[in-house]
N, C-alpha and C positions, 0 to 999 in steps of 0.2 A: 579582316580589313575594316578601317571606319566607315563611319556613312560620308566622311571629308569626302574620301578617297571613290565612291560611288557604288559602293557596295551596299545589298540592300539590307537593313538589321533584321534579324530575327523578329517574324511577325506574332508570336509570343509575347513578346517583351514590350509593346505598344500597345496593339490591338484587347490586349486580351483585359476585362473590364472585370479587375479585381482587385478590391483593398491589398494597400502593399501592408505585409507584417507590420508588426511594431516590437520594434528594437528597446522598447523600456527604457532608452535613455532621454536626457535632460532636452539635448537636439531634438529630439523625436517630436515628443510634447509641444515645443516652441513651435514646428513647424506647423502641425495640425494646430494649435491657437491664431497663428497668421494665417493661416487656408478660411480656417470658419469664420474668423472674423473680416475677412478683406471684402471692401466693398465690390467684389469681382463674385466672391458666393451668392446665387441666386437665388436669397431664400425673402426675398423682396422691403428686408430690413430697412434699408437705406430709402426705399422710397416712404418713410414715415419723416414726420415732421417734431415726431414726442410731445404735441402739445404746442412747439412756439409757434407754427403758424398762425393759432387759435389768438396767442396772445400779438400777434404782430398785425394780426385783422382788428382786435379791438385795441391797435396802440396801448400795449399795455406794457411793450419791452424797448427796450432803445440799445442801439449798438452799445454802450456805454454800462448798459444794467443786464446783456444779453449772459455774461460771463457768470454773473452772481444767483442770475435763474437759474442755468447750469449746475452749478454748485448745490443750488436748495433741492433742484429737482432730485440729484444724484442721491443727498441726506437723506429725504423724505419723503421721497417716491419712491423712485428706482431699486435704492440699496435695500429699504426694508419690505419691497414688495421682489422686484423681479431677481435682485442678484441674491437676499436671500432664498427665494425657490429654488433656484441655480445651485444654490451651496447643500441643500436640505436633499436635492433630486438627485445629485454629485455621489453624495452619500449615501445615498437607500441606493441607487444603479450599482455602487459598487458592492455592496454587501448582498445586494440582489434582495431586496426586500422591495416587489412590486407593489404591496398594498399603501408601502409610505408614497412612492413615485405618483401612484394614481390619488393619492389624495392630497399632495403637495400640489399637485396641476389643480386637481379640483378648488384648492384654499387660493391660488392664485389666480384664477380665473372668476374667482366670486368677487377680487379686490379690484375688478376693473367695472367701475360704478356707470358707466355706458356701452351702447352697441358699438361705437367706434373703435374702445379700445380693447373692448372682446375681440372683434374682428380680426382688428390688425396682429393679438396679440396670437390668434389661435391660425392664420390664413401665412404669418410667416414660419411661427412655430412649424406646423407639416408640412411645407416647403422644405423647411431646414431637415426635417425628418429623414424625407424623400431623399433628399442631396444628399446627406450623410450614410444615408444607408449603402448609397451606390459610391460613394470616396472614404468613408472612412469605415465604414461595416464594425462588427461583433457584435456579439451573443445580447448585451443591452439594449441597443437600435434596436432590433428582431423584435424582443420583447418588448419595448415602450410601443412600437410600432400596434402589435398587437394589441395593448390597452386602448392606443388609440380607435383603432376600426374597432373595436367591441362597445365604443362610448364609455368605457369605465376612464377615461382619462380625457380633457380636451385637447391636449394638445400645443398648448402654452411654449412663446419660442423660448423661455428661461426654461422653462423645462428640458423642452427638448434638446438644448446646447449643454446643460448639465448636463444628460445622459448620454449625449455624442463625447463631451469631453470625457469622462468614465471608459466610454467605451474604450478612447483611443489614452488610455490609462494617463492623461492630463493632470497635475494635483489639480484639487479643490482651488488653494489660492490662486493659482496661475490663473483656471479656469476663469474664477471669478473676476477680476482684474483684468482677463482679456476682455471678457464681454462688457465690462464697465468702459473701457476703452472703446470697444466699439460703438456701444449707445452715444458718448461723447463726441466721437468722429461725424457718426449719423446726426446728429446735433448740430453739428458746426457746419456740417456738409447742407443741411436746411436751411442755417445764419447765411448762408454765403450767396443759396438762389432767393432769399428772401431780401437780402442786400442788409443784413444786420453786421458784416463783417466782410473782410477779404481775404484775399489766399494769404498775407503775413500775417497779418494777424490773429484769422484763425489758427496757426501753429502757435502763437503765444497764448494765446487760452487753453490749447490743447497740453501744454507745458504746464502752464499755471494751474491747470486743475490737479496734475498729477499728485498731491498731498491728500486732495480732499477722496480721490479714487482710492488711495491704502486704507486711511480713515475710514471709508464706505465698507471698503471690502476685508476690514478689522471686525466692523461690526456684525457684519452676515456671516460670518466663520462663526460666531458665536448667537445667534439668535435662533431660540428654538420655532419648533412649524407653530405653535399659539400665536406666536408674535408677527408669524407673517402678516405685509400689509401697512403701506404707507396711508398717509393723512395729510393732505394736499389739495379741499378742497376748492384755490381756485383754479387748478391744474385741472381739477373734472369737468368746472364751469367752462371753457377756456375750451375743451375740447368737446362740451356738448354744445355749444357755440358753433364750434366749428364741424361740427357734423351736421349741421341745417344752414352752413354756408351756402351760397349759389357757386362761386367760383373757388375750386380749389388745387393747391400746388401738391398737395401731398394728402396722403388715405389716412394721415391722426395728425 
């Protein structure tokens, strides 16, 4: 009988709190990219600001120039700091080669030039850890997991999202490109209570940027772990600014 019809389902089949296989197919992958990336995952991503708060406290963006920050930050920051670790962690997870994982955390977490954005970057990272281990599980979680509490790894959330997407046998590209899309969303999602933007026209940025997202995540497919590590510094100014702010909307 269905559950329409008031029959009760098998308490197996709900209750029971264990990653579902994975089916290796294309669907599979997609789904686990929209799970980890939805602003509904709790791994406290979305209440970051990436920096524009910093720059909307010292008037230094305007709804008008908001879209083209986006842009530089994704070239110059993002892509060759965090989405390349993502692509570098992706590929040691999968090969199971733990000492590149813990030293690609280690190279990323030295490229965030203040406390703010170690924090943010290492307090969502094992959040997402934690989540992922209990929705998406396998044998690489366990393990990253383990580097983590040993301190040979911090914990970094490009890390840790490379290593969930591995797990849940996600490609690289997909991988990368989701979480470039999420940064972006999280971005827009801060334009929007900052009053930089509105709900339409945040989707037209969201649109608009999609070129410069392939472009980003063209280039982190190809950069090796020397090269990790964006240059950005008034993105650093900007958020050690706003780490000594009195009033704040968001934790970067």
């Amino acid at each position: 009988m269905s559950i329409t019809s008031g029959s009760r389902s098998d308490p197996e089949s709900v209750s029971e709190s264990v990653p579902v296989p994975f089916s290796g197919n294309g669907l599979d992958a997609l789904l686990v990219s929209l799970q980890l990336t939805d602003s509904a995952f709790p791994s406290g991503f979305y209440t970051l600001s990436h920096g524009l708060e910093g720059y909307a406290q010292a008037k230094a963006v305007t709804p008008d120039t908001m879209p083209e920050l986006l842009a530089d930050l994704l070239r110059h920051s993002v892509g060759p700091s965090d989405a390349t670790a993502l692509a570098l962690a992706h590929r040691a997870a999968s090969a199971g080669d733990w000492p590149l994982v813990a030293e690609t955390d280690q190279r990323l977490h030295a490229t965030k030039l203040n406390r703010e954005l170690r924090l943010a970057a290492t307090r969502t990272g094992r959040q997402l850890l934690d989540i992922a281990r209990e929705s998406v599980g396998g044998e690489p979680l366990e393990r990253y997991a383990e580097l983590v509490a040993a301190k040979r790894a911090p914990g970094c959330q490009a890390v840790a999202a490379g290593v969930a997407y591995a797990s849940a046998a996600v490609p690289v590209e997909q991988a990368v490109a989701s979480d470039l899309f999420a940064f972006c969303t999280s971005f827009v999602g801060a334009a929007l209570r900052l009053r930089l933007t509105d709900h339409r026209k945040a989707q037209v940025v969201l649109r608009a940027v999609a070129p410069v997202i392939r472009e980003v995540v063209a280039a982190a497919l190809v950069r090796e772990s020397a090269d990790l590590g964006g240059c950005v510094p008034v993105a650093d100014a900007m958020s050690g600014r706003h780490e000594r702010a009195e009033a704040r909307l968001f934790a970067s």
